[in-house]
Structures are given as C-alpha cells and as structure tokens.
C-alpha positions in Angstrom: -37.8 -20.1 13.4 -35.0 -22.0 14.9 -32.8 -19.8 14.7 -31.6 -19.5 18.6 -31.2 -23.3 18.5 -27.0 -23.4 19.1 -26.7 -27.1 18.0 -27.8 -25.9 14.4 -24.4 -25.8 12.0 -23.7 -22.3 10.7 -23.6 -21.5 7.4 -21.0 -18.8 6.5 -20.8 -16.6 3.2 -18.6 -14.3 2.6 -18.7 -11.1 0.3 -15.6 -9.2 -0.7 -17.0 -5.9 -1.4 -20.4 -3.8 0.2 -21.8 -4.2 -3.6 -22.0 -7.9 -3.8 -23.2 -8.0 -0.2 -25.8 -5.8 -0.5 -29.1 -7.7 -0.9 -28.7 -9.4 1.8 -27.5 -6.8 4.3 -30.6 -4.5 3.1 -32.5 -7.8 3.1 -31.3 -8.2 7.0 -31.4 -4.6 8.3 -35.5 -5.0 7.5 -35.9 -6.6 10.9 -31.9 -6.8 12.6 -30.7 -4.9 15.7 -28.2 -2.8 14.9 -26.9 0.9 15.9 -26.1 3.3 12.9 -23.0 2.6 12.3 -23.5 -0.9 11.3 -26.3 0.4 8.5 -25.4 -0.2 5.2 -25.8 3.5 3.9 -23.3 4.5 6.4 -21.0 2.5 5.5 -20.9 2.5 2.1 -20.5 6.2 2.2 -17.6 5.9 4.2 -15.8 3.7 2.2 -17.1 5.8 -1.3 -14.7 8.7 0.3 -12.0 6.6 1.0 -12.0 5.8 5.1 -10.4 2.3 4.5 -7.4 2.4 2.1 -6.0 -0.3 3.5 -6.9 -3.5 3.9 -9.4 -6.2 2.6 -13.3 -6.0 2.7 -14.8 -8.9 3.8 -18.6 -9.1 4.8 -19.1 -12.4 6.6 -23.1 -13.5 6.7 -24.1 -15.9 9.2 -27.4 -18.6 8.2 -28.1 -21.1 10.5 -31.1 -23.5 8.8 -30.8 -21.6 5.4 -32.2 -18.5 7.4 -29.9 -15.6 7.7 -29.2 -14.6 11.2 -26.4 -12.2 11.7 -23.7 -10.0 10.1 -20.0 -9.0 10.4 -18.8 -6.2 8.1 -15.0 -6.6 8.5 -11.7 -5.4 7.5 -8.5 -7.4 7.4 -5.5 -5.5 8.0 -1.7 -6.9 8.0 -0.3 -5.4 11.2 3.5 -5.9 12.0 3.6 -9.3 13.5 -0.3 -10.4 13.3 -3.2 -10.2 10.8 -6.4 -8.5 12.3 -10.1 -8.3 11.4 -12.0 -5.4 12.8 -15.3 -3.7 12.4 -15.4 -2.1 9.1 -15.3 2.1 9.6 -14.7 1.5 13.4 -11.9 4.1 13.1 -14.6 6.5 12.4 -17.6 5.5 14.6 -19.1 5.5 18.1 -20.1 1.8 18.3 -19.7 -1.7 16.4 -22.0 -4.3 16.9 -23.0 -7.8 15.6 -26.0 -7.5 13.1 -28.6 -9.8 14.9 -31.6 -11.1 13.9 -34.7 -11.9 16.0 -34.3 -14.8 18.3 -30.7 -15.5 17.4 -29.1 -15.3 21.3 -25.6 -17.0 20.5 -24.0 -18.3 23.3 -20.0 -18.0 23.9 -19.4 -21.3 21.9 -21.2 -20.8 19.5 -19.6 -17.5 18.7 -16.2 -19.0 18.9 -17.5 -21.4 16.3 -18.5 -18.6 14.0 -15.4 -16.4 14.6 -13.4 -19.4 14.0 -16.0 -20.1 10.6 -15.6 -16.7 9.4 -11.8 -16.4 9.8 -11.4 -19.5 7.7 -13.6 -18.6 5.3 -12.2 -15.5 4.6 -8.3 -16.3 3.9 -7.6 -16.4 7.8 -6.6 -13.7 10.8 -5.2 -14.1 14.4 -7.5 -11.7 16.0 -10.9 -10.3 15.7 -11.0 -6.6 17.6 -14.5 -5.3 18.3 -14.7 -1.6 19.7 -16.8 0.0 21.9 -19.5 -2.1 22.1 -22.2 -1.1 24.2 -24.3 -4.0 26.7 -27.4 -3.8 25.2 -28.8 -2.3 22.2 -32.6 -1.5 21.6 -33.5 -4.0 23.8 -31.2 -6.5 23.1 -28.1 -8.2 25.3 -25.3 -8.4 23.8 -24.2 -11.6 23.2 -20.4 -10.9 22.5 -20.1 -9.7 26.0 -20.4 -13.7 27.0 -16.5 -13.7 25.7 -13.8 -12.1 27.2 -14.2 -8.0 27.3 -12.9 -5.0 28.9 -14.4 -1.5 29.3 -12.9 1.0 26.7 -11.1 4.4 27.3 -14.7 6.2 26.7 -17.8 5.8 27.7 -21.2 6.2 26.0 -23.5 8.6 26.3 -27.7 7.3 25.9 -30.7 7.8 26.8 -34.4 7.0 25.9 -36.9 9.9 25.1 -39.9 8.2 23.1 -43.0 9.7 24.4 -41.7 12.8 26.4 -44.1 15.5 26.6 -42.6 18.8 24.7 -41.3 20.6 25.2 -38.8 18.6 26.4 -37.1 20.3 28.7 -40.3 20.7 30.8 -40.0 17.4 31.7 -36.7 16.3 31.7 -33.9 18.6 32.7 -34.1 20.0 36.1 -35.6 23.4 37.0 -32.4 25.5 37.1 -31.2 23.9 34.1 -34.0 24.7 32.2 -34.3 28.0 33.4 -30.5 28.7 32.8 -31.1 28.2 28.9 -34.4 30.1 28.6 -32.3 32.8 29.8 -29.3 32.0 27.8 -31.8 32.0 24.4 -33.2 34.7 25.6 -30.6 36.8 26.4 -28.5 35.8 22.5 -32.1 36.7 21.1 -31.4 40.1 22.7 -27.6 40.2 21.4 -27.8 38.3 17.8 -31.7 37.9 16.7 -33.9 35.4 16.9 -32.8 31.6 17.3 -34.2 28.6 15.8 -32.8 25.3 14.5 -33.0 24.4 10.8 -32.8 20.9 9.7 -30.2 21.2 6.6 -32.3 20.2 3.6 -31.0 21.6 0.6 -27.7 21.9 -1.3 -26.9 25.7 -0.5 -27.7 25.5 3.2 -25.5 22.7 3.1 -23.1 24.8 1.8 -23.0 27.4 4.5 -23.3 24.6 7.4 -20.8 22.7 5.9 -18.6 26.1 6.0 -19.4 27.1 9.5 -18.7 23.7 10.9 -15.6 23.3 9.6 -14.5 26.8 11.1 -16.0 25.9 14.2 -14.7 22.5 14.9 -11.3 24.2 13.3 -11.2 26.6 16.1 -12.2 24.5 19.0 -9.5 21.7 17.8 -7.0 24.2 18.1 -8.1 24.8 21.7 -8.1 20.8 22.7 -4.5 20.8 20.7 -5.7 18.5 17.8 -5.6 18.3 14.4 -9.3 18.7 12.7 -10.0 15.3 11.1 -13.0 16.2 9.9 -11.2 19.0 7.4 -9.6 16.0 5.5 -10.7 15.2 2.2 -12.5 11.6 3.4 -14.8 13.8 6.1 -15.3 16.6 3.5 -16.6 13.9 1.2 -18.3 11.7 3.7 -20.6 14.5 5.4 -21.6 16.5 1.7 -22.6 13.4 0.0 -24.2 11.3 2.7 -26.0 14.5 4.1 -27.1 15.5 0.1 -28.4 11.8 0.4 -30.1 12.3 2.8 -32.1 15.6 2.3 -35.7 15.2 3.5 -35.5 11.0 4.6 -37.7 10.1 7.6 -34.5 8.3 8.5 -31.6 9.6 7.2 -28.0 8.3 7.1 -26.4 11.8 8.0 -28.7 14.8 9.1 -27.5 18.1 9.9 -28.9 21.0 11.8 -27.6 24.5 12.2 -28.7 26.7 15.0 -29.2 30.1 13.8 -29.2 33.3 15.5 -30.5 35.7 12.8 -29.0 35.2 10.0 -25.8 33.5 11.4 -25.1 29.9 12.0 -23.6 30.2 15.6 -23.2 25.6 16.0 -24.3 23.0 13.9 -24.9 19.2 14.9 -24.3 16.2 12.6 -26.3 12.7 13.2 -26.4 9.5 12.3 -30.0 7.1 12.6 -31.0 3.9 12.7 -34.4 3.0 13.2 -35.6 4.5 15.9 -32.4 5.8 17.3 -30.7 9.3 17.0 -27.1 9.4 17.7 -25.3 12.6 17.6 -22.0 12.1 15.5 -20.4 15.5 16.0 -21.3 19.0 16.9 -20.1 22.5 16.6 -20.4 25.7 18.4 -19.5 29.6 17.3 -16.1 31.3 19.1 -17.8 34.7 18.3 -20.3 36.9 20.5 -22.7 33.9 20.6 -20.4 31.2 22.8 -20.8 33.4 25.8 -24.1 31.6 25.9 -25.5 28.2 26.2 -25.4 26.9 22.7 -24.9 23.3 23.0 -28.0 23.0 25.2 -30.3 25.4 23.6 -29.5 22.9 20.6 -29.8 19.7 22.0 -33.3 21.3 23.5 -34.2 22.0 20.3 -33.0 18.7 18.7 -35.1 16.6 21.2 -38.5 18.5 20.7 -38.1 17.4 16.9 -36.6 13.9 17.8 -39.7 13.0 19.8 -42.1 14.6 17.2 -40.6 12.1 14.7 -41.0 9.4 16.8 -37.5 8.6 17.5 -37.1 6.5 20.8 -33.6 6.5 21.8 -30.4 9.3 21.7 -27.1 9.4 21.8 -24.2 11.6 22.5 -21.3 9.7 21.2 -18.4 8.4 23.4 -16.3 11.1 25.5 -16.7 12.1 28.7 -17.6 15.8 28.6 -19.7 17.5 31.8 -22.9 18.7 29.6 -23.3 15.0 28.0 -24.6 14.0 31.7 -26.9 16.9 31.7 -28.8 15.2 28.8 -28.0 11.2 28.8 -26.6 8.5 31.3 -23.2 7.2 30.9 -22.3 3.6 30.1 -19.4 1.7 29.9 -18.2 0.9 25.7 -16.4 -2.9 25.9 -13.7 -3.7 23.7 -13.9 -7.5 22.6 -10.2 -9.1 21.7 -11.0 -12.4 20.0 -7.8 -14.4 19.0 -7.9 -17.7 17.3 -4.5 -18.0 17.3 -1.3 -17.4 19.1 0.0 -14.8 17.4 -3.7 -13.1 18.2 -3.8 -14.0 21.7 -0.4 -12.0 22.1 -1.7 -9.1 20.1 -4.9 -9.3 22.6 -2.6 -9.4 25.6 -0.8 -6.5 24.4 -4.3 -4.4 23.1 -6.0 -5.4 26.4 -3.0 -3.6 28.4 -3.0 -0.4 26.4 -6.4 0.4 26.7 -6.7 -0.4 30.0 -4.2 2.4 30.5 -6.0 4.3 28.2 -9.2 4.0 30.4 -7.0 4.9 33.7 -5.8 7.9 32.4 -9.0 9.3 30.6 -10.8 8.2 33.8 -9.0 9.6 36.1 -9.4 13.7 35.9 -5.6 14.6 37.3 -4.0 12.2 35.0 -6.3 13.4 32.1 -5.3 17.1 32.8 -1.9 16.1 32.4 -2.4 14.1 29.3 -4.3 17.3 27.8 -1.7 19.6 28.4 1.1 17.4 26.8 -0.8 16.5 23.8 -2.0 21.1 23.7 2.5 21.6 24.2 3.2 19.3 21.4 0.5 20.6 19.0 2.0 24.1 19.3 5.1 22.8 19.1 4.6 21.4 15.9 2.9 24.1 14.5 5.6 26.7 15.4 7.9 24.1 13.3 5.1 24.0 10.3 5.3 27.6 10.7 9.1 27.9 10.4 9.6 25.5 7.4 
C-alpha cells in the first residue's frame, strides 16, 4: 500500500448527499481513525432531525493510487462576505477530524493540495474551518496540526481505561475520592433506595429517561443562564431515534444510562462510540433530595466498570472545563484549523483566529470567566422577565 507516498496525485470525489456517499464511508470506517462524531450513523441522524438547514452537503473522498485514503464530510455555508466549508454537524459535536486510513500521514503540502482539490471540486469556498481537533486520536498524529492552528476556547477531557481492574475506582481515583462516593452512594441508598445504573434499552425506559433529562438539563440551564438546546425539536429527534437505534448494539451510535435511586431516575448520561472509544456527549443530574450527593461520580464510577467490561479502551468527557472532569480524565488542548485558499478566506481566518483567541482568554482565565457568567445569567433573566411580560 502506497498510500503515505505524497508524490502520488490525489483523486477527489465528491458526494452531495450522506446517501450517495455511503458505501464508501461504511466501506472506510472498517479500518479508518476516526472519533464518533465523524461515524456515519451519527451523522446521518443528525442531519435526519434537521441540524443543518442551511447550507450544501458535500462529502469529499480522498484516493490516492485508486485506494481510498481519507474523508471530509463538509458543509458549505454562504456567510456575509465569504463562502465557508466546515465539518458537517460540528455545531453539535465535541471534535472533527480527518477520516484517515492506515499509513496515510499527509504532510502540510500535501493537504494544501487536497484542500485546494476538494474546494475546486465542489463548486469552490475561501475557507475551510476545522474545530476542536484534538493532537492525536487512537494513536494517531494528527496531521492537520502540520498547518497553521490555534488552541480553542475549551479543552478536552480523555483518558485511557482498557484493562483497569474493577472496580474501577479501586484503582484509579485516589483514596479520599473514592471513599467520598462510597459514602455519598451509601448515604442516598439510606435517603432514596437502592442505586444502580441502567443502560436504556427499550422504548418505555427511553421514555422516562428522555423525560427526566430534559427536566434536569432544563433546570440546571436555568442556573448557568442558558437556553436548553437540547429541548429543541432537532435534539428531541436526534437522541429518541438514534438512541431507539441503538438499543442493545455492542457499539452504539447514542447510548443512554439513567442512574436510579429506587424507582427514580435522579441523572442520566448520553454517549456517543466509536470503536473502541466512549465519549460522553451530555449528562444530567436530579435538583431534588438526591443532588445533595455525589451523583455525577457515582455515575461515571458506574459507567467505567461497564466501559471496561465491554472492552472499550478510551473515554471522554466532552470539551468544557468543569472541576470533576479532572477527577476522572486529563485535559488537552482542542485546535481550531483556519484554512483559506483565498483572500477573502484568509481575512475571514484573520478575523476567526482573533475571536477565539479571546474566547480562549476569557474562558481560561477564572476572573474573567466569572464575569462572563454573570452577564450572560443578567441577560437570561432579563429576557425572560420580558417573555414573561409579553
């Protein structure tokens, strides 16, 4: 296979739609490095509830010697002055990331050729934005980091737990840790009933999860001062039909878990795989009784045990920089790559580059993010006290 030989010409097709490029993304995902939000069942459920209404589709597949090597699922969106392609479903995910094949290790002019390739091919853009990239994925560099790059707002949480003797937190959280959430289960077995986690595998628990995540996430939203995104239609669609899809795979698109305390659901988590990877999409936790204890790590020590069990090698937490994510996985930066091909798109990349790098400063830097938070927490109850009056 010649396939890291950069001299070779590439090959470009491009597909208009996730149907027509199907084959051949399933065809590549066989043996590819790529993180879960590059898989083809992830994205096509995103896009079947509608989280890219604008736009063009355009799936770019990259041969070199007739033997397909990597893959770019794109949008092209018309911004004001500039035409963009980005990842497709970025908006709604923790990482993009080149498809690669085995042995294909472009180097930086040789991805300026394909960039260049693809953007012809496809009807032209000034820019191509890749977000939160992390440096290496299952084992692999990545090469898009040889082009220019700057560290995004958020970083991303990983770790790897292949092998770890169970339980897990035996071996891998630190004695008073570990005995903080003994005590914590023990102590909301005490209050509520026994606690276990449930992997959601049928339509009715579904149901119920579904119900008490929404609630919960509604609640804590309206503590951070946000609106809940994940109460609009596309998320109500996305997470009931990928999870239904889902229902008993070794390696499912969507998975959730509730934790249960008796008979009440008091957090739920929602993940996305790939391979061997776990990466935890979103989570939820009860504002009742039950929050006075530690329910995101009882959950997450719950959620490893059965990780590991199933083989899985490597986890997640998402980007954000929240206190208990360090507690379970080691931060790394997320790289935003700006690539223009033309002036118009090295303007926009100028511009792009200097928001989010203060973007980064501010989320980075715990006074200035305090301050951020409490704006953003004065102007959600603002405009709710106007919602409320009209």
């Amino acid at each position: 296979m010649t396939t890291n030989n950069q001299a070779a010409p590439f090959a470009i097709t491009i597909f208009e739609s996730l149907a027509a490029a199907e084959a051949s993304w399933r065809a590549l995902e066989q043996h590819a490095t790529f993180t879960p939000y590059q898989r083809f069942d992830w994205l096509c459920g995103l896009v079947a509830a509608g989280a890219e209404p604008q736009g063009r589709i355009v799936i770019a597949l990259i041969a070199q010697d007739n033997v397909p090597v990597a893959l770019l699922p794109l949008i092209i969106e018309d911004m004001p002055l500039y035409r963009r392609a980005r990842f497709l479903g970025s908006e709604q995910s923790n990482s993009d990331w080149m498809m690669l094949a085995p042995g294909f290790d472009p180097n930086a002019d040789a991805l300026e050729t394909i960039f260049a390739l693809v953007a012809e091919k496809a009807g032209g853009f000034d820019l191509l934005l890749v977000q939160n990239q992390p440096a290496s994925w299952a084992g692999r560099d990545n090469p898009l980091l040889r082009l220019p790059h700057a560290p995004g707002a958020s970083n991303l949480y990983t770790t790897t737990i292949g092998g770890t003797p169970l339980p897990y937190v035996d071996t891998r959280i630190p004695a008073k840790h570990r005995g903080n959430l003994r005590r914590g289960r023990r102590r909301l077995e005490e209050s509520l009933g026994p606690v276990h986690l449930v992997r959601v595998n049928d339509a009715e628990t579904l149901e119920m999860a579904h119900a008490a995540f929404l609630e919960q996430r509604s609640a804590r939203f309206d503590e951070m001062g946000v609106d809940n995104v994940f109460a609009t239609p596309m998320y109500r669609a996305f997470f009931r039909s990928a999870a239904e899809a889902s229902f008993g795979a070794e390696r499912p698109v969507i998975v959730c878990h509730a934790l249960m305390s008796g008979e009440e659901i008091i957090a739920t988590v929602w993940g996305a795989t790939a391979g061997d990877h776990y990466s935890l999409y979103i989570n939820s936790t009860t504002s009742g009784p039950a929050s006075r204890f530690s329910l995101m790590g009882i959950l997450i020590s719950d959620l490893m045990d059965e990780l590991v069990s199933a083989g899985f090698q490597t986890f997640d937490l998402g980007l954000g920089d929240f206190a208990y994510k360090k507690e379970w996985t080691e931060p790394k930066a997320a790289y935003h790559g700006f690539f223009p091909l033309t002036a118009k798109g090295r303007a926009a990349a100028h511009l792009l580059r200097q928001r989010g790098a203060i973007k980064r400063r501010i989320k980075q830097d715990p006074r200035l993010w305090t301050l951020a938070t409490n704006v953003r927490k004065t102007l959600f109850r603002l405009r709710g006290r106007k919602a409320s009056a009209d």
